[in-house]
TORLUM-270434 format. One line per field, with one value per residue: residue number from 0; x, y, z of N, C-alpha, C in turn. Coordinates in nm, 3 decimals, padded with zeros to 5 digits. Each point is the difference from the previous one (the first is absolute). Layout:
! residues N
k = [NUM; ...]
n.c1 = [X; ...]
n.c2 = [Y; ...]
n.c3 = [Z; ...]
ca.c1 = [X; ...]
ca.c2 = [Y; ...]
ca.c3 = [Z; ...]
c.c1 = [X; ...]
c.c2 = [Y; ...]
c.c3 = [Z; ...]
***
This chain:
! residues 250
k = [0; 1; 2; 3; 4; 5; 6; 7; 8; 9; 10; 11; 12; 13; 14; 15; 16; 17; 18; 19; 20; 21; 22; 23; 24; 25; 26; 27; 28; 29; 30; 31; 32; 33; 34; 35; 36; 37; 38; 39; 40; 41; 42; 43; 44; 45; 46; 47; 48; 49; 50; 51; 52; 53; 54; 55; 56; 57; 58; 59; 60; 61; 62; 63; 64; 65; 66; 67; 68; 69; 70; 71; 72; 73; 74; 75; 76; 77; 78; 79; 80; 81; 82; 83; 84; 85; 86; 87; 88; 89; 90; 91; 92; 93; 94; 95; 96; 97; 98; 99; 100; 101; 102; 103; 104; 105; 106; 107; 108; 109; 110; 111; 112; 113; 114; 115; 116; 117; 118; 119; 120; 121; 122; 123; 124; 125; 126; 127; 128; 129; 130; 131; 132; 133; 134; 135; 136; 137; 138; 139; 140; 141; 142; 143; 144; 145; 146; 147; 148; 149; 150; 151; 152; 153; 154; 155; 156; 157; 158; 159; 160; 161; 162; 163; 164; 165; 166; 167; 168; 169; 170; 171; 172; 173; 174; 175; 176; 177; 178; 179; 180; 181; 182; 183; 184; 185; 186; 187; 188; 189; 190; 191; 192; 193; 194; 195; 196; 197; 198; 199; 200; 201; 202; 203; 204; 205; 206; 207; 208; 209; 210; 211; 212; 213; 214; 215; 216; 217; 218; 219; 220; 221; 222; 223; 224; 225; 226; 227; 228; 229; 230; 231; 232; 233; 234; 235; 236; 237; 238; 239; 240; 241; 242; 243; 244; 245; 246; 247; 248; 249]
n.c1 = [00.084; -00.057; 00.100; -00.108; 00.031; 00.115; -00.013; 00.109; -00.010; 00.131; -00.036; 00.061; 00.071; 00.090; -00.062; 00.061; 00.001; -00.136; 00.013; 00.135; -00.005; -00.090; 00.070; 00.123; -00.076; -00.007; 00.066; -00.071; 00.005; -00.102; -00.003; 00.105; -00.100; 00.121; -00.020; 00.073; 00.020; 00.104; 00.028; 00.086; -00.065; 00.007; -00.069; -00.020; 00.131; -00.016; -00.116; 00.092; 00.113; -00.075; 00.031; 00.015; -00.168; 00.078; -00.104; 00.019; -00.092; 00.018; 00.035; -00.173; 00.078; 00.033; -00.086; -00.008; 00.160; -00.034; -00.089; 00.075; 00.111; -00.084; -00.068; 00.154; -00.062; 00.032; 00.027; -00.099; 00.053; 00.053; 00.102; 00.022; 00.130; 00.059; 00.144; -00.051; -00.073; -00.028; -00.007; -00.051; 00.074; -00.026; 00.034; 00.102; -00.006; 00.014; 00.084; 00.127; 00.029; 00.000; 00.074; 00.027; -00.044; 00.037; 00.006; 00.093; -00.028; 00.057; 00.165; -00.011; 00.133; 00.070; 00.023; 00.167; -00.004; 00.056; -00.002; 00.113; -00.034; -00.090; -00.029; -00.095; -00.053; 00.016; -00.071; -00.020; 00.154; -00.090; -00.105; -00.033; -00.097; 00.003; -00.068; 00.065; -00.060; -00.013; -00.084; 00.083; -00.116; -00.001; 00.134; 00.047; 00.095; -00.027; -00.084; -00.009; 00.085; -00.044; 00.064; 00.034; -00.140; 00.059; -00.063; -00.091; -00.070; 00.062; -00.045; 00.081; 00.113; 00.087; 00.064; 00.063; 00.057; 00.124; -00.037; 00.099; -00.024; 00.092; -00.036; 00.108; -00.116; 00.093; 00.018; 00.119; -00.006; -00.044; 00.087; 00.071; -00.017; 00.016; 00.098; 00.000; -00.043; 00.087; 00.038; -00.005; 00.021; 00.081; 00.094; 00.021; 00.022; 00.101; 00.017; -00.078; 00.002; 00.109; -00.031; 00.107; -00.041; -00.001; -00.149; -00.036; 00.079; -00.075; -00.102; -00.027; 00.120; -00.100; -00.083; 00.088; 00.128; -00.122; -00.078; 00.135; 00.012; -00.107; -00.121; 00.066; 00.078; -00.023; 00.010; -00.100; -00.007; 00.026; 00.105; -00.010; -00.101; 00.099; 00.054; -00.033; -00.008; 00.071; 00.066; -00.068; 00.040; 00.125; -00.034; -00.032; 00.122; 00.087; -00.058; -00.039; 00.142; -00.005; -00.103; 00.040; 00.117; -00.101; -00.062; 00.131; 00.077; -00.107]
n.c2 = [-00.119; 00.122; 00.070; 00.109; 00.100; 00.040; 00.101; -00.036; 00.089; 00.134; 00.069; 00.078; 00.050; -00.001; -00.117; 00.061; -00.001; -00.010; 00.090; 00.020; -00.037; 00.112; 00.049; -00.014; 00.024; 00.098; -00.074; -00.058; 00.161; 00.047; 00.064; 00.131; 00.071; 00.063; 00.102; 00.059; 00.042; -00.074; -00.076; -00.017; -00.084; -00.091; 00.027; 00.082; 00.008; -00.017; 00.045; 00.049; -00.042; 00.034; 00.049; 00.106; 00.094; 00.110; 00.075; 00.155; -00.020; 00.096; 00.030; -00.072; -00.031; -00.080; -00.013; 00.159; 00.028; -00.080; 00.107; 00.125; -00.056; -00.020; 00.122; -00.015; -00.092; -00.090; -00.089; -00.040; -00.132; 00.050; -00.008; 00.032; 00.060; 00.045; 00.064; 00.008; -00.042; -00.134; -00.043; -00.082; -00.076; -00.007; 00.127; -00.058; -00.132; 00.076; 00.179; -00.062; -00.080; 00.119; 00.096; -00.131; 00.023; 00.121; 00.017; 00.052; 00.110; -00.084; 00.053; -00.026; 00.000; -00.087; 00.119; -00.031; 00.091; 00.057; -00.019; 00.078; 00.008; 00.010; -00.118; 00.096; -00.109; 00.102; 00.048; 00.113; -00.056; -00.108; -00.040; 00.100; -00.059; -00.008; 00.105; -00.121; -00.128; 00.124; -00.035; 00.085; -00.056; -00.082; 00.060; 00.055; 00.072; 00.054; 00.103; -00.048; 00.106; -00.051; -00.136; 00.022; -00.005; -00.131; 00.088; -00.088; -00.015; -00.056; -00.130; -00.003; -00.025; -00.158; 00.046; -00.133; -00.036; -00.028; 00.136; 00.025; 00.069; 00.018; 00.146; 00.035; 00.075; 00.050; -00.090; 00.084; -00.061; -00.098; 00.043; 00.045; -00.116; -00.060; 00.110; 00.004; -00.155; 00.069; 00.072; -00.060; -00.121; 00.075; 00.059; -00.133; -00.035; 00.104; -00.005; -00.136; 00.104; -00.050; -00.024; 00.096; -00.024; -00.029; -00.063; 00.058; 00.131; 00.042; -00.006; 00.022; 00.085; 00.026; -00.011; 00.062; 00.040; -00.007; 00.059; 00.116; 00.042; 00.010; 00.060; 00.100; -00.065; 00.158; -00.086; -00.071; 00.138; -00.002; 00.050; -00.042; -00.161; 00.021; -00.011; -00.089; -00.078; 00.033; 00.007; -00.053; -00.030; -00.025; -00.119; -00.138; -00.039; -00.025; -00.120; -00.010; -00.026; -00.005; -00.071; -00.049; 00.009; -00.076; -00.086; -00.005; -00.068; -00.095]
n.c3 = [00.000; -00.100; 00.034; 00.084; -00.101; 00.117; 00.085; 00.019; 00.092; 00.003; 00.111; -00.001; 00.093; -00.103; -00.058; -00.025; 00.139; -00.021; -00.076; -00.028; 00.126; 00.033; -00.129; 00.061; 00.069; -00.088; -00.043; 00.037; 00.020; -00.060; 00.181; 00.024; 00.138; -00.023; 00.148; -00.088; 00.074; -00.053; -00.034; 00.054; 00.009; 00.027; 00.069; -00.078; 00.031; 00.162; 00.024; -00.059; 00.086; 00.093; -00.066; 00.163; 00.019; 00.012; 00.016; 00.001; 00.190; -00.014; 00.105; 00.000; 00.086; 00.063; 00.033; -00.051; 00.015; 00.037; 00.014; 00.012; 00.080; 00.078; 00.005; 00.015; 00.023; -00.117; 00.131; -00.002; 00.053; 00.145; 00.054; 00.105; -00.092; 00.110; 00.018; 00.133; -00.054; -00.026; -00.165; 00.128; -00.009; 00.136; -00.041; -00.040; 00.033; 00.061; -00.016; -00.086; 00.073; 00.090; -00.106; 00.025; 00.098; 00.022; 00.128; 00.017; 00.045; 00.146; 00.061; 00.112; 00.064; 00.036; 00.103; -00.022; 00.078; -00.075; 00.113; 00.027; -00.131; 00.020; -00.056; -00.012; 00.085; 00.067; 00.026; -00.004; -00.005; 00.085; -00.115; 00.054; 00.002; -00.136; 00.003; -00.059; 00.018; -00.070; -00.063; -00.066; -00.030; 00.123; -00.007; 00.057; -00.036; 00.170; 00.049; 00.058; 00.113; 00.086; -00.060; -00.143; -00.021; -00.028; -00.123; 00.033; -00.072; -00.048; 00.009; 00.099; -00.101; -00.006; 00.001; -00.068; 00.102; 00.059; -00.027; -00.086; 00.107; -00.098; 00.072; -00.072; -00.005; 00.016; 00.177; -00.030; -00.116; 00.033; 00.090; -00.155; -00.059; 00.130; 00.032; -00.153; 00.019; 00.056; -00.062; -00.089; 00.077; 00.070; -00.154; -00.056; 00.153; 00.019; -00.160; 00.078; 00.061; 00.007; 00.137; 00.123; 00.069; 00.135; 00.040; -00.143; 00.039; 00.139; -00.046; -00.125; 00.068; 00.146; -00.089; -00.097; 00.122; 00.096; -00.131; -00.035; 00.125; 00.081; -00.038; -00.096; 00.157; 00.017; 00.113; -00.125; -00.003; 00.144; 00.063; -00.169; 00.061; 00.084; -00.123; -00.117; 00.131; 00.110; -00.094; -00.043; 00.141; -00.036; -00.115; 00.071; 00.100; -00.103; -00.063; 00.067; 00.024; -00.138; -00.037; 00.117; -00.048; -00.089; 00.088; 00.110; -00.094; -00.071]
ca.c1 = [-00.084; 00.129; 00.041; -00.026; 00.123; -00.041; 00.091; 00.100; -00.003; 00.056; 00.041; 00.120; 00.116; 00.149; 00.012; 00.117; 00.075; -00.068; -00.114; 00.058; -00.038; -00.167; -00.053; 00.040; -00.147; -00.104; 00.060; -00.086; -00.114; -00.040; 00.029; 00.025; 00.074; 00.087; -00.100; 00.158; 00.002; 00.159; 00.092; 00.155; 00.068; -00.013; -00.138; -00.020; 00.126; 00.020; -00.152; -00.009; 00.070; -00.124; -00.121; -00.082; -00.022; 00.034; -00.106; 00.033; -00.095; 00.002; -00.085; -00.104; -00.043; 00.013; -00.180; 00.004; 00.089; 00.005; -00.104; 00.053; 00.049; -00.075; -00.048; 00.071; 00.019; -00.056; -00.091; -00.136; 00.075; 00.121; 00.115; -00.013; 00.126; 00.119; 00.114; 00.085; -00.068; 00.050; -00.126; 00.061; 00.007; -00.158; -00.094; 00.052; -00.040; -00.184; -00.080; -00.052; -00.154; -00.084; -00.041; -00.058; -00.169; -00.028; -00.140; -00.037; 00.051; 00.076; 00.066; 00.117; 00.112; 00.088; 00.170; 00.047; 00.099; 00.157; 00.015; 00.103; 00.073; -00.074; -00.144; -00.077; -00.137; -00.098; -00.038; 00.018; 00.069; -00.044; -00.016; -00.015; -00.089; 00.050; -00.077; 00.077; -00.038; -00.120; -00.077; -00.013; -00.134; -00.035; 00.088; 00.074; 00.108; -00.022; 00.072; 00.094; 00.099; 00.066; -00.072; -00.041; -00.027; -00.126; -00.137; -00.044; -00.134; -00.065; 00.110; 00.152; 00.068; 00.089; 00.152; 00.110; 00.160; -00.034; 00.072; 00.151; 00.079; 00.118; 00.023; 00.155; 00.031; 00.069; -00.075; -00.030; -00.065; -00.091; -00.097; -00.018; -00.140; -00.117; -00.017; -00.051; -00.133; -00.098; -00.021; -00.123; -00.112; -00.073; -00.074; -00.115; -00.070; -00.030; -00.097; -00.052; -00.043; -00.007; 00.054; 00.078; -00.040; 00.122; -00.056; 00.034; 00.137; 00.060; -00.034; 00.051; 00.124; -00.011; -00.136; 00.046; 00.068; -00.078; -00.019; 00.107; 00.137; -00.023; -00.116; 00.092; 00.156; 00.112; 00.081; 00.111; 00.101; 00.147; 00.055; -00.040; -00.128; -00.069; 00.065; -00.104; -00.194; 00.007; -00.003; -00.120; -00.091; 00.056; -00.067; -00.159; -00.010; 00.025; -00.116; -00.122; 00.078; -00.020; -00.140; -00.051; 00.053; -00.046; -00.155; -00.014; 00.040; -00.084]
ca.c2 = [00.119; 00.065; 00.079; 00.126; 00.061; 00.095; 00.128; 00.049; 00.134; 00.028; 00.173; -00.006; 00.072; -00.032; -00.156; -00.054; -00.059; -00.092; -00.063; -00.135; -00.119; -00.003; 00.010; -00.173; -00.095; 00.043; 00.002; -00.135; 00.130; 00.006; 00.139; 00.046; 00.164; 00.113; 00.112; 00.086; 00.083; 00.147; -00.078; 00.080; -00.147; -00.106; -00.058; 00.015; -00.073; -00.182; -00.041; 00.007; -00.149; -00.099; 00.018; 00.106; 00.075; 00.102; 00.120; 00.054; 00.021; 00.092; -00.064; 00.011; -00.077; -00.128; -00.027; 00.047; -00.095; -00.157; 00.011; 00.035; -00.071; -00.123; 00.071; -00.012; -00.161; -00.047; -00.102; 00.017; -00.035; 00.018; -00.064; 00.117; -00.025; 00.084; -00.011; -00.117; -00.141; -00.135; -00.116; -00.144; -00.102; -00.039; 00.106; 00.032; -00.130; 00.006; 00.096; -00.077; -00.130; 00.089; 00.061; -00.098; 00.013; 00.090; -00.004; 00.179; 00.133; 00.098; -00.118; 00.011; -00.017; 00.017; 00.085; -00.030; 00.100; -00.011; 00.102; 00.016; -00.132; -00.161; -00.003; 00.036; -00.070; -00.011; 00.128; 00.145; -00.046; -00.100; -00.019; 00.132; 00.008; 00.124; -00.028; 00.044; -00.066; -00.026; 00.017; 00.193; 00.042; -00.031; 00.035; 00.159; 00.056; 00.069; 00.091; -00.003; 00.041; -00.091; -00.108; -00.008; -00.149; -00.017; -00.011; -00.089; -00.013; -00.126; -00.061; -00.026; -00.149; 00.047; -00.079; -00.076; 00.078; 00.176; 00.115; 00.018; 00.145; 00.009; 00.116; 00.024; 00.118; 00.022; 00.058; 00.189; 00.077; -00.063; 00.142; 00.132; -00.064; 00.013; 00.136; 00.053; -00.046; 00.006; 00.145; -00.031; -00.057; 00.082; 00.059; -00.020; 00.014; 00.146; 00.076; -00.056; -00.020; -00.111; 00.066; -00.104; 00.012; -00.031; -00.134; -00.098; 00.040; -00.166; -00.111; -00.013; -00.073; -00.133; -00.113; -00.072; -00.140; -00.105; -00.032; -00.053; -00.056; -00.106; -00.040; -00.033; -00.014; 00.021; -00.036; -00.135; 00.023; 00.030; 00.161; 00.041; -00.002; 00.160; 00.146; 00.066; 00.018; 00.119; 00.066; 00.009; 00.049; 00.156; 00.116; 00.051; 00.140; 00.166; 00.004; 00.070; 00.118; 00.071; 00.054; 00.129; 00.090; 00.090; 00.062; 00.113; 00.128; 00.083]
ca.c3 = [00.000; -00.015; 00.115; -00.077; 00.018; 00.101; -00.014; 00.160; -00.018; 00.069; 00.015; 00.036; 00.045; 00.064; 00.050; -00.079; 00.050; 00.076; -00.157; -00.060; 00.020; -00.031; -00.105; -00.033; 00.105; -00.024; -00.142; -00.061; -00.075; -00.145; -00.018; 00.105; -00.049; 00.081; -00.006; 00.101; 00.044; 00.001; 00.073; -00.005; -00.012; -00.102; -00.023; -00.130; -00.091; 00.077; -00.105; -00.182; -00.037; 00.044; -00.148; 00.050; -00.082; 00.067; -00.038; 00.086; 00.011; 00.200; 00.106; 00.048; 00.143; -00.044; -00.013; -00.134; -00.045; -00.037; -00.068; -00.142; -00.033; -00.062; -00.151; -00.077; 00.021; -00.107; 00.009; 00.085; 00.073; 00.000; 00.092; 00.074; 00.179; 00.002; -00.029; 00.086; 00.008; -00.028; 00.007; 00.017; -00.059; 00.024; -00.003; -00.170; -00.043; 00.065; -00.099; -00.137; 00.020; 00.041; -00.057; -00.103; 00.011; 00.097; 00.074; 00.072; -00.093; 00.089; 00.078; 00.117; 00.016; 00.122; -00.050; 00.101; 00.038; 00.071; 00.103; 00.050; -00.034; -00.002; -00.041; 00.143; -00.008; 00.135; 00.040; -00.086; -00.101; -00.069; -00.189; -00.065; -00.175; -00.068; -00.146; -00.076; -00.138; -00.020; -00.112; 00.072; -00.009; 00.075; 00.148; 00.006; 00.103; 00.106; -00.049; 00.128; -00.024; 00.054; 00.069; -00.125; -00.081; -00.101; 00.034; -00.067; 00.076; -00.040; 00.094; -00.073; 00.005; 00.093; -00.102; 00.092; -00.025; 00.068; 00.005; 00.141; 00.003; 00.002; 00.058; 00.025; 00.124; 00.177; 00.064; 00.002; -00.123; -00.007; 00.087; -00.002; -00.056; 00.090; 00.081; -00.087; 00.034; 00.135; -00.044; -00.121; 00.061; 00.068; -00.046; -00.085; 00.085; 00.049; -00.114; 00.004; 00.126; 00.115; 00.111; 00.060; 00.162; 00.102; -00.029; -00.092; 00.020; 00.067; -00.005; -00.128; -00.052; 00.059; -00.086; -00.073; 00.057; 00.063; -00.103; -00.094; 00.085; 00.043; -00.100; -00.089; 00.037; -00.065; 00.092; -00.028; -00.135; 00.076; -00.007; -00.094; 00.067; 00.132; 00.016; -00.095; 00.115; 00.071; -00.093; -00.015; 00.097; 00.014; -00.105; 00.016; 00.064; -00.052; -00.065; 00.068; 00.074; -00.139; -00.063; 00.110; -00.074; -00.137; 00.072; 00.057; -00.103; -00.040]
c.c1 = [00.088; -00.057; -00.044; 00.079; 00.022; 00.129; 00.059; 00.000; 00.079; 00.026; 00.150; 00.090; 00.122; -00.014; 00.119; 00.066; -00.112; -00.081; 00.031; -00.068; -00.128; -00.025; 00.045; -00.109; -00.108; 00.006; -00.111; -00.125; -00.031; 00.094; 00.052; 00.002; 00.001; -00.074; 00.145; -00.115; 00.119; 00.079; 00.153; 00.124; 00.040; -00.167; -00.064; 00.051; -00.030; -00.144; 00.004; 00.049; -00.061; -00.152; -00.123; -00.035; -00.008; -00.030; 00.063; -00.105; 00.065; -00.084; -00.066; -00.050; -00.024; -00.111; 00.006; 00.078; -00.019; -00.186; 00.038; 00.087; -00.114; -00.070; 00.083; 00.023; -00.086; -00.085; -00.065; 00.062; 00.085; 00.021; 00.057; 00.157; 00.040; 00.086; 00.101; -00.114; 00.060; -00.171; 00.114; -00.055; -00.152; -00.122; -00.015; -00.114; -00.167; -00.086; 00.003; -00.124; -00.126; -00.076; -00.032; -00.163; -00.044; -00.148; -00.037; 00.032; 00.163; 00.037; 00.053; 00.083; 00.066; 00.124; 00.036; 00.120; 00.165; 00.071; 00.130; 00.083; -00.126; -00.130; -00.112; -00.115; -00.105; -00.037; -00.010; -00.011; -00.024; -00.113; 00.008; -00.093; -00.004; -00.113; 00.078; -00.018; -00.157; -00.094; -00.018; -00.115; -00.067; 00.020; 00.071; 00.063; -00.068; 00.083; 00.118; 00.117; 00.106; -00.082; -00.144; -00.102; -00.118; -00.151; -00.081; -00.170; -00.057; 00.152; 00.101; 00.047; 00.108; 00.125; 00.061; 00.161; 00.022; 00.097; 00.105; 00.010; 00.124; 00.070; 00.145; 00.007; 00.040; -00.123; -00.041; -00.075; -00.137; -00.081; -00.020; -00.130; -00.118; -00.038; -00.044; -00.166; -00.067; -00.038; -00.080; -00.136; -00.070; -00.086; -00.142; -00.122; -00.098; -00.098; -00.089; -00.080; 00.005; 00.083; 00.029; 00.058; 00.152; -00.020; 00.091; 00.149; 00.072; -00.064; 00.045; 00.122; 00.007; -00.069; 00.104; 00.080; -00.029; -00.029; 00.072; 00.105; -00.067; -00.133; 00.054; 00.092; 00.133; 00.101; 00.109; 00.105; 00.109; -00.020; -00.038; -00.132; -00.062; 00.071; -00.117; -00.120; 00.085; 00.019; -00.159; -00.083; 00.020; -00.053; -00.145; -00.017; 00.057; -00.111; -00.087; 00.038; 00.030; -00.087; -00.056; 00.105; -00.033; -00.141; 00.035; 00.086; -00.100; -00.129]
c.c2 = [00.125; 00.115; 00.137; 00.081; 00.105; 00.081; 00.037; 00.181; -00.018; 00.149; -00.018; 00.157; -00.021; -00.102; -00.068; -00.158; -00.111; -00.047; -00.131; -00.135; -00.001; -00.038; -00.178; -00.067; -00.008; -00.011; -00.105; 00.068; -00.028; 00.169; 00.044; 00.140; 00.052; 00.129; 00.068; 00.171; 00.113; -00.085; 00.065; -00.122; -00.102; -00.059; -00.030; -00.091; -00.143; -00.003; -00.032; -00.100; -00.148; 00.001; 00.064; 00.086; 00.103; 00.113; 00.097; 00.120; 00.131; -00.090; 00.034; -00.057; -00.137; -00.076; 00.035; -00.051; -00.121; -00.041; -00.001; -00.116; -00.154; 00.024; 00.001; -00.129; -00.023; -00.112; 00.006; -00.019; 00.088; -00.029; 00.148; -00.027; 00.093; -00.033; -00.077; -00.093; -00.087; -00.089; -00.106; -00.106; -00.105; 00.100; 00.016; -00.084; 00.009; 00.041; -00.077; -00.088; 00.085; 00.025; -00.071; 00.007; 00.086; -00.068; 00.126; 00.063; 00.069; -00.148; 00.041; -00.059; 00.025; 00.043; -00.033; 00.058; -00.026; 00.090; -00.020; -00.207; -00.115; 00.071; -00.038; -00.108; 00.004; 00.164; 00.092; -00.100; -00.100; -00.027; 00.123; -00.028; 00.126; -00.056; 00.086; -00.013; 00.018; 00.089; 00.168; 00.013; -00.010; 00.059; 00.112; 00.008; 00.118; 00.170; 00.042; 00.051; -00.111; -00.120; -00.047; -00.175; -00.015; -00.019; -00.067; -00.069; -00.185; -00.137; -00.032; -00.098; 00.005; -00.106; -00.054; 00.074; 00.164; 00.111; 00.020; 00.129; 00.011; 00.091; 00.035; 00.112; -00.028; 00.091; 00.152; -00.001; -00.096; 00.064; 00.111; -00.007; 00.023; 00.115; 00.047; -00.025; 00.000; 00.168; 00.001; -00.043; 00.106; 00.144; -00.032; -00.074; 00.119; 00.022; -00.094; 00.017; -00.081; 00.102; -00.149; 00.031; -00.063; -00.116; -00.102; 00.015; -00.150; -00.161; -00.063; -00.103; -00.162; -00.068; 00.006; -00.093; -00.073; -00.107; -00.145; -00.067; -00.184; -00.090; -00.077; -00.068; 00.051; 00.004; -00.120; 00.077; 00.059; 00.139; 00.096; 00.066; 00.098; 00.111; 00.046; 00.043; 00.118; 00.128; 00.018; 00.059; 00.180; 00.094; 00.053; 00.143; 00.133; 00.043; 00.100; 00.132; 00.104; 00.035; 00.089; 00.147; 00.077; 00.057; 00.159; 00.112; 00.090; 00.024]
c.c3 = [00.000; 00.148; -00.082; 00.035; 00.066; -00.003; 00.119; -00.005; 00.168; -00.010; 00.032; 00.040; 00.029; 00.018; -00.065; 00.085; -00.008; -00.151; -00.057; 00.073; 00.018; -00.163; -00.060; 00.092; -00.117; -00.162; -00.047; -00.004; -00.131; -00.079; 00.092; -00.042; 00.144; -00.032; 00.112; 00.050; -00.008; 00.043; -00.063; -00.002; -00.113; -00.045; -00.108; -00.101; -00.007; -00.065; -00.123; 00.021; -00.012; -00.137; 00.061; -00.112; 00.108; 00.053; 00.141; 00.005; 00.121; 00.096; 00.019; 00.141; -00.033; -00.043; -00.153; -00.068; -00.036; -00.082; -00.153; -00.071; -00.058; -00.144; -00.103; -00.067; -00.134; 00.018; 00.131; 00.165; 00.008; 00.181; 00.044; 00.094; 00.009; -00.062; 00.089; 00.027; -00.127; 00.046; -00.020; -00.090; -00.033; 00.009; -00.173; -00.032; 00.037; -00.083; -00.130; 00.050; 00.002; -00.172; -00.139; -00.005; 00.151; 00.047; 00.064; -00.113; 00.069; 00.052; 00.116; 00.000; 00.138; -00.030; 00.124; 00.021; 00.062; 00.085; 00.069; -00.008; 00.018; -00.024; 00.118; -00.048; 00.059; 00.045; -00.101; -00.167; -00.129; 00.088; -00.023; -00.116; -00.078; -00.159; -00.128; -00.209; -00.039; -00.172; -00.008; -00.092; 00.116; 00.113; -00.013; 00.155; 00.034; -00.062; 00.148; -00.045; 00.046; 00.107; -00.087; -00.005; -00.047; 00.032; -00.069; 00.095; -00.017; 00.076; -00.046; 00.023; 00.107; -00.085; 00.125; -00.016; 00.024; -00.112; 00.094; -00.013; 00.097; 00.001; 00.053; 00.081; 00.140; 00.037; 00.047; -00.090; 00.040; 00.139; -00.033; -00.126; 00.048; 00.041; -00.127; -00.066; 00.145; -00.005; -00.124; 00.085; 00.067; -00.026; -00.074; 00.083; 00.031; -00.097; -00.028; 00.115; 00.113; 00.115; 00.101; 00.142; 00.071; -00.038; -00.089; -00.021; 00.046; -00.001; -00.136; 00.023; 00.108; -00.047; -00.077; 00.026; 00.008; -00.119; -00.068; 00.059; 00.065; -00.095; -00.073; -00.052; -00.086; 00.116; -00.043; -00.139; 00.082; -00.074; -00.079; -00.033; 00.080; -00.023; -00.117; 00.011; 00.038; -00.137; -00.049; 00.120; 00.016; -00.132; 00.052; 00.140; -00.067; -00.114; 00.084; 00.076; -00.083; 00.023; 00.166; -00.010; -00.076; 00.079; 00.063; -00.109; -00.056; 00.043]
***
């Protein structure tokens, strides 16, 4: 039964260091296109090498970004990565079986995060489900500035084999990530009307421990494990510690 033909789409910045082994994951595409934003790198270069079709878009916030990027896509299907993600081996093998005769219009996926050297299974980290594969008549990317997904109203599938994100950022830059989405979150909170009390200040970041650290057991991923929960607990208190910033500013 032949396999319908689908379209890998990747945004990209300066991915120079990390494209090459996302675009070799992803090579058993019908198609691939690269959506650069300005990149000042190799990016561009390392895409063309790979038989990428290349298009350079300014940044629209990531939600917009990767919208645009799917519209750009010639076949109906398309496959949704970053630049430091990697479809595994058994995620490769799923989506072909998968798209021999779709039953959804949309697929989930488990990403499995690489955090200060190991791969996290338990808490925050894993499965992390991520709707990534899916029919863009059906589905559309969030206009979110940040913390971007897919929207889609009818049920979704779920693929065997996980997404590797394979994230080379050191940990300064992978906090100075967060301190930059925890200032988006909070504005687009603010122009949404949402408000934010002592209450949820402090309760927020203990439901989430509680959550992810023990619910969860992101206790069995050792060190790696509680430093990505406490990182996360700490987004959710400057999260809100923002957005009560922006209440008494204006």
């Amino acid at each position: 039964m032949q396999t319908m033909p689908f379209s890998v789409v990747i945004i990209t910045l300066n991915a120079a260091r990390q494209l090459e082994a996302c675009l070799q994951s992803a090579a058993f595409a019908d198609e691939i296109i690269v959506v650069d934003s300005g990149s000042s790198d190799a990016t561009a270069e390392i895409a063309l090498k790979y038989g990428a079709r290349v298009i350079v878009q300014p940044w629209l916030g990531f939600g917009r970004q990767k919208q645009f990027a799917v519209s750009q896509a010639r076949n109906d299907w398309v496959l949704c990565l970053d630049a430091d993600e990697r479809v595994s081996d058994g995620l490769r093998e799923s989506i072909l079986d998968t798209l021999q005769q779709p039953r959804f219009t949309a697929y989930k996926m488990a990403r499995s995060n690489c955090f200060m050297g190991r791969y996290l299974r338990h808490g925050e980290g894993y499965p992390d489900m991520s709707l990534r594969l899916f029919e863009r008549h059906h589905a559309r990317w969030s206009d979110d500035a940040v913390h971007e997904k897919v929207l889609h109203d009818e049920a979704v599938g779920t693929l065997h084999g996980d997404l590797l994100h394979e994230s080379a950022e050191s940990l300064p830059a992978y906090l100075d990530k967060q301190n930059r989405y925890t200032t988006l979150q909070a504005q687009t909170m603010y122009r949404a009307g949402h408000r934010a009390g002592l209450g949820r200040l402090l309760l927020s970041p203990l439901v989430r421990f509680i959550r992810f650290y023990f619910l969860r057991l992101g206790c069995l991923d050792g060190v790696p494990g509680l430093v990505h929960i406490l990182i996360g607990c700490n987004n959710s208190f400057v999260k809100y510690a923002k957005l009560m910033a922006l209440q008494r500013e204006k």
